[in-house]
C-alpha positions in Angstrom: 99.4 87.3 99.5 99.9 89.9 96.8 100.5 93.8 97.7 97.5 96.1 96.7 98.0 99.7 96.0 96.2 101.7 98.8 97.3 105.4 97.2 99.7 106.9 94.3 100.5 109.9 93.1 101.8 108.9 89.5 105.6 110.1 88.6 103.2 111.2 85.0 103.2 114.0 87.5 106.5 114.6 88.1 107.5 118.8 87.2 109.8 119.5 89.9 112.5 118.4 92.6 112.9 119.2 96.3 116.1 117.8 98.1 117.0 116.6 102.0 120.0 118.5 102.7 120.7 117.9 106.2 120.1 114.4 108.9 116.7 113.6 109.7 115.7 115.3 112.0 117.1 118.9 111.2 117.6 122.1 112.7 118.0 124.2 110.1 116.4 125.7 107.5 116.3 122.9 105.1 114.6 119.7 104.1 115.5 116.5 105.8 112.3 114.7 105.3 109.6 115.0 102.6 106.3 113.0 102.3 102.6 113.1 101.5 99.3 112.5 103.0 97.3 109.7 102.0 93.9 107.9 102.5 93.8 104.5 103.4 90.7 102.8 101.9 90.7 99.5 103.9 91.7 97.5 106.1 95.6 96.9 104.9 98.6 95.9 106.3 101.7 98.1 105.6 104.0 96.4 103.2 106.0 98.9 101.0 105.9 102.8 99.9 107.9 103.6 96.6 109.0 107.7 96.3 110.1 108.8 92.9 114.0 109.8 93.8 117.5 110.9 92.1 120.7 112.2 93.7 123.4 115.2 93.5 126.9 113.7 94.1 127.8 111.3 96.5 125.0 111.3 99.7 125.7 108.3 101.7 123.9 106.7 104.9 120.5 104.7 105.7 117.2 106.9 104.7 113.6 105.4 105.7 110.2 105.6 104.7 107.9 106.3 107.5 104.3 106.0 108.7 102.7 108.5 110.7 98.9 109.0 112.2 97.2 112.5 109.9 96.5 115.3 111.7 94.8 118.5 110.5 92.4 118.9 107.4 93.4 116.9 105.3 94.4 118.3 101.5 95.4 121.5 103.0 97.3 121.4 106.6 97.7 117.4 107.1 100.6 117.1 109.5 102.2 113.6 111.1 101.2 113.4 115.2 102.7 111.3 117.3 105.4 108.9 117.3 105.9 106.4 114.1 103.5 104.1 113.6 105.9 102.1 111.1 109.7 102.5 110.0 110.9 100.6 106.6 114.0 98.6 106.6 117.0 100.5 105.8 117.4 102.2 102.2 120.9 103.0 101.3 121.1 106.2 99.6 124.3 105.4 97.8 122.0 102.9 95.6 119.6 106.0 94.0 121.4 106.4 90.6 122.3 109.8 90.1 121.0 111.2 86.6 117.6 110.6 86.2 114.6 110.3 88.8 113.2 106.5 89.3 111.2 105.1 91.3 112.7 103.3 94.6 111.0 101.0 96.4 111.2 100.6 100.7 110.1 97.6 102.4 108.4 97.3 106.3 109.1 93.8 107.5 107.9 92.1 110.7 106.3 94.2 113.3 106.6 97.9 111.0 103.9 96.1 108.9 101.3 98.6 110.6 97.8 97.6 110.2 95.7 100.6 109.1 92.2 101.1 109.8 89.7 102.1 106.8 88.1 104.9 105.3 91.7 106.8 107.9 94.0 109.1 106.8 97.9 108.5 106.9 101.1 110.7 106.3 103.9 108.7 104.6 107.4 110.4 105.1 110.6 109.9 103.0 113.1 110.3 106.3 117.0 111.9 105.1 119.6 109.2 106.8 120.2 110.0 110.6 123.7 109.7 110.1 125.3 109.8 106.9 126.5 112.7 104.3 123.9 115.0 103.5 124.4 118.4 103.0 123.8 120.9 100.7 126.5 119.4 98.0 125.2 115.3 98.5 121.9 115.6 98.7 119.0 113.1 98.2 116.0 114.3 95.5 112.3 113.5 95.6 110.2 113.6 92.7 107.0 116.0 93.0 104.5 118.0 91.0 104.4 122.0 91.4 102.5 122.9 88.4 99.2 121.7 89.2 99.1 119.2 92.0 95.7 116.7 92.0 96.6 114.6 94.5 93.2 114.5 97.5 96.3 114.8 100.0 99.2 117.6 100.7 102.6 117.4 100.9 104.6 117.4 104.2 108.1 118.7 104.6 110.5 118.7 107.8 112.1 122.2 108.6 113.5 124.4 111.0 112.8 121.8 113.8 109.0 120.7 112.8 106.6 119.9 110.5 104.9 121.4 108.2 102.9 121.2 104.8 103.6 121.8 101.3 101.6 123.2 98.4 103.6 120.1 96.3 102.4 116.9 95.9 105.5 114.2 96.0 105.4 111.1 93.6 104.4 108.1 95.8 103.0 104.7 96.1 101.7 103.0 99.4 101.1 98.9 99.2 99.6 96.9 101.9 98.1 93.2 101.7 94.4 93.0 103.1 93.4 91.7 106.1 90.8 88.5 106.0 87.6 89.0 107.3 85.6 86.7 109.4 81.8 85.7 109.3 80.1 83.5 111.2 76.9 81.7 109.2 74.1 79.8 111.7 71.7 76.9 110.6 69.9 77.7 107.4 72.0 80.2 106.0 72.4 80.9 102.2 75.5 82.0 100.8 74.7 83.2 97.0 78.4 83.4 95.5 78.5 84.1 91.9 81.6 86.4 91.8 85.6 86.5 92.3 85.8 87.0 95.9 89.1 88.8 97.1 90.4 88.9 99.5 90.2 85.4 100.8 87.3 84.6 103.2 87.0 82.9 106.4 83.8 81.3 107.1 82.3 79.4 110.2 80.0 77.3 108.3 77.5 75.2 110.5 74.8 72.4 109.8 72.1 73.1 106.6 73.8 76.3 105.3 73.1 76.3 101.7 75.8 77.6 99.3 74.5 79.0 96.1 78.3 78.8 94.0 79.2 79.6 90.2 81.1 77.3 88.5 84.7 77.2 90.3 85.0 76.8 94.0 88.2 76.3 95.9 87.7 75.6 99.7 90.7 74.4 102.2 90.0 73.2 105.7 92.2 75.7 107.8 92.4 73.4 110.8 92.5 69.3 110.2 92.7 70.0 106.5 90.4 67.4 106.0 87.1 67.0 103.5 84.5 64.6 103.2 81.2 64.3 102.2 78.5 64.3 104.6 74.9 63.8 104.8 73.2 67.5 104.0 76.3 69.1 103.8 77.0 70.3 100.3 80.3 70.4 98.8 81.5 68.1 101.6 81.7 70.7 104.4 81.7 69.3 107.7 79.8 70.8 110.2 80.9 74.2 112.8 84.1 74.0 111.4 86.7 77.0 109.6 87.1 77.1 105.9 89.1 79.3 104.1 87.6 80.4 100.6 90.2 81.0 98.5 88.4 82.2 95.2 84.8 81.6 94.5 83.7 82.6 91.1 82.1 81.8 87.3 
């Protein structure tokens, strides 16, 4: 399934840099993580984040992009809570080409493909390697906008030991895929379907529903994978079993 875009924060907006200079988590007065709040729309699985980076000299070890729950008001004192809810795969900061900012893409595979809720606030954290070379000479940069930052979230910065925010918005993107929904349709239902349908839908369709379809339909039977017409049953659906919609439209 392809990624959707849950949240950005254009690099259009890019003005100004901030940079990790120490491991993640730090100490000291510096950066080792910077991120952004975010709202997540739907219901999407986690599948990549893309910051807006460049580098000073030679930083080297394995940075991360992580997922945290929101807490605070968001836009103005968001914070991450808890323990991550996702962790990309590793992201060697030795591939960021030093010279100009791009944007750099992090993947979450396997179980780190969080599933969000809807309409729920998220923090999304560009994490300085845990081990590595990062200092005040090799330092990672993120991409951000200081002159007049838009952006419905805030930004988030690790220092001195803790969170906190930032009056900076950083240049993100957050992708998830969405996750299916389910219905259930009893005798005598009608289904009026006129439109592109995404994502795909999963339907329990039983005896006499009535499907009221444009002019393209494409239907796959998820178990038996089998299609026939029947008596009554339009479109040769069989009776009480699972179809998967694919695309419905004119």
């Amino acid at each position: 399934m392809a990624e959707t875009l849950i949240d950005s924060y254009s690099e259009a907006n890019y003005g100004h840099t901030s940079s990790l200079q120490d491991n993640h988590p730090t100490a000291a007065k510096v950066f080792s993580a910077l991120g952004q709040s975010f709202t997540c729309g739907g219901a999407y699985k986690l599948t990549s984040c893309k910051f807006y980076l460049n580098k000073a000299n030679n930083p080297t070890g394995m940075a991360h992009a992580v997922l945290y729950a929101h807490s605070g008001a968001y836009g103005s004192s968001s914070l991450p809570t808890g323990e991550p809810l996702a962790t990309s795969d590793d992201f060697d900061v030795e591939d960021i080409v030093a010279g100009s900012y791009a944007l750099y893409s992090l993947s979450f595979s396997g179980a780190e493909q969080y599933l969000m809720s809807a309409d729920t606030y998220y923090c999304i954290v560009f994490e300085a390697p845990a081990v590595g070379t990062i200092d005040s000479t090799n330092r990672p940069q993120v991409g951000e906008d200081s002159t007049s930052p838009t952006h419905g979230g805030n930004g988030i910065v690790w220092y001195n030991g803790a969170w906190g925010t930032s009056g900076y918005d950083r240049i993100f993107y957050v992708y998830g895929e969405i996750v299916g929904v389910e219905h259930t349709h009893s005798a005598s239902d009608t289904l009026a379907m006129s439109d592109s349908l995404s994502p795909a839908l999963t339907m329990n369709v039983a005896l006499d529903d009535t499907l009221s379809i444009g002019d393209a339909l494409t239907a796959e039977l998820i178990e038996g994978a089998v299609r026939r017409r029947k008596r009554g049953l339009p479109y040769g659906f069989k009776p009480a079993r699972v179809y998967k919609v694919g695309r419905i439209g004119v």
